[in-house]
C-alpha positions in Angstrom: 0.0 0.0 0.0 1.7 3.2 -1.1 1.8 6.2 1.7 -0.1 9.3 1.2 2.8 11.9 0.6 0.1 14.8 0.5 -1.5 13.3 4.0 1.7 13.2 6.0 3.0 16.9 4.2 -0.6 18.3 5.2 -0.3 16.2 9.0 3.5 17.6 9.9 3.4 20.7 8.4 3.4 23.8 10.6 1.7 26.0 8.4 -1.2 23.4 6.4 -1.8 26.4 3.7 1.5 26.6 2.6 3.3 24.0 0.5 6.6 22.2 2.5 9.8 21.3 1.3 10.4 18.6 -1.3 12.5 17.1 2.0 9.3 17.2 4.1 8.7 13.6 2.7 11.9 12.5 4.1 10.5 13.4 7.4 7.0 12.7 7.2 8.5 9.1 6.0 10.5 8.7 9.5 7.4 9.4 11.3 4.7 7.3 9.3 7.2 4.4 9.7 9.3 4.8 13.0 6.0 4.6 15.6 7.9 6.2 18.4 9.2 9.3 16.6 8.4 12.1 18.4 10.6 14.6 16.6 12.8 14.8 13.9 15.6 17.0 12.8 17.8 17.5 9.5 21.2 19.3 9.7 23.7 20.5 7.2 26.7 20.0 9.1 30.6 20.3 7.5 31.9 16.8 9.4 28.4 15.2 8.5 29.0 15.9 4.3 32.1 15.2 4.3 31.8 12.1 5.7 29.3 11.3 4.0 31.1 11.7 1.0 34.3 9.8 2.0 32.9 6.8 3.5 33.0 4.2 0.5 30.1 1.6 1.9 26.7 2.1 2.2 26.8 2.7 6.7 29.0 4.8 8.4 30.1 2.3 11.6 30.5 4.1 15.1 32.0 2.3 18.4 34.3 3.0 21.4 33.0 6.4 21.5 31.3 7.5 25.2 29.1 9.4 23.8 27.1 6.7 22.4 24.9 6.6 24.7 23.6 9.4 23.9 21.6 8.1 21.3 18.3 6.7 22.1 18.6 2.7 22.6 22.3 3.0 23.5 23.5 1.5 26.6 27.3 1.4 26.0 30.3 2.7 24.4 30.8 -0.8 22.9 27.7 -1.1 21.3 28.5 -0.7 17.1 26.1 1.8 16.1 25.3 1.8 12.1 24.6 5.2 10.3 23.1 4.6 6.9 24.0 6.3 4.2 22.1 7.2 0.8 23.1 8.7 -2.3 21.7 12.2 -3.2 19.2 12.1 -5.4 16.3 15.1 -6.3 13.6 12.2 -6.5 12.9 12.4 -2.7 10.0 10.0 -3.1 12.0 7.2 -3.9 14.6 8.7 -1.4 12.0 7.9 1.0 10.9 5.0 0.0 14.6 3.8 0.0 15.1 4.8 3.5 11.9 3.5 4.7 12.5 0.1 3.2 16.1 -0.1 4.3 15.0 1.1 8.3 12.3 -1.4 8.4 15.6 -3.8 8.4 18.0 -2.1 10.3 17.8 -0.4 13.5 19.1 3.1 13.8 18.6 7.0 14.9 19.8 8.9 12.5 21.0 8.4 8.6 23.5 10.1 6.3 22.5 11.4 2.4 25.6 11.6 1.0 27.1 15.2 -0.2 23.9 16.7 1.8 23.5 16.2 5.4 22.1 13.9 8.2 18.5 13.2 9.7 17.9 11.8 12.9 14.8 11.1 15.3 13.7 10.2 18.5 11.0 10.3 20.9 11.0 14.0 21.4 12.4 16.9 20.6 15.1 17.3 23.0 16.3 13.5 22.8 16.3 14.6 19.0 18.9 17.3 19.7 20.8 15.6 22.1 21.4 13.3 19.5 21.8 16.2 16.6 24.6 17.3 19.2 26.2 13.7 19.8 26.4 13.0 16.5 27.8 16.1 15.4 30.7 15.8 17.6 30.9 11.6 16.7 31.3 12.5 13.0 34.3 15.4 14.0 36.2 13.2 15.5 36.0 10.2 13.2 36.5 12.8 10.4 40.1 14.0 12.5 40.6 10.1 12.8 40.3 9.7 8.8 42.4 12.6 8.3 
């Protein structure tokens, strides 16, 4: 059964009379399919492209780090935490499909487009941006590590 695109836009849009993003489907997508998403947040960050770019496979692989458990579902720094990553592509519908298919399979918080950004979610909004802040730090230092 194919998703409503114009329901979710019209249910997490701010402002219902005005037209959202192409990248509201992206988000609508994480909150249709994730069923305890609360919030969820999109950043542009340098360390976030660039390793995005970089990293050769299809997940970005994070462990050892403390801050780990910062992420919702986390419990230790030796937990391997996988950060999908998608190619860019302007045809955000079946960027969204492609993420929703590939997270109904893997468990994760957040998920890299490459050469664009990150998205993550959680429960609420400020788990969301405690993770916005983890990761951002996460991806600087496994960017200085790459260097």
């Amino acid at each position: 059964m194919r998703t409503s695109w114009s329901r979710i836009w019209r249910r997490y849009t701010l402002e219902p009379h005005r037209k959202p993003s192409a990248e509201a489907l992206l988000h609508g997508r994480l909150y249709a399919d994730q069923s305890r998403t609360g919030a969820v947040l999109h950043t542009h960050s340098k360390a976030a492209t660039l390793l995005s770019l970089i990293e050769p496979g299809k997940t970005l692989w994070l462990s050892g780090y403390e801050l780990l458990k910062a992420l919702e579902g986390v419990a230790s720094h030796d937990e391997r935490v996988a950060i999908p990553i998608f190619d860019n592509t302007q045809d955000m519908r079946a960027l969204a499909d492609q993420a929703g298919e590939r997270l109904a399979h893997e468990a994760s918080v957040a998920y890299l487009i490459r050469g664009h950004g990150l998205y993550t979610w959680a429960t609420d909004m400020k788990a969301c941006l405690r993770q916005v802040e983890a990761l951002d730090f996460l991806f600087d230092c496994e960017l200085f590590l790459r260097r």
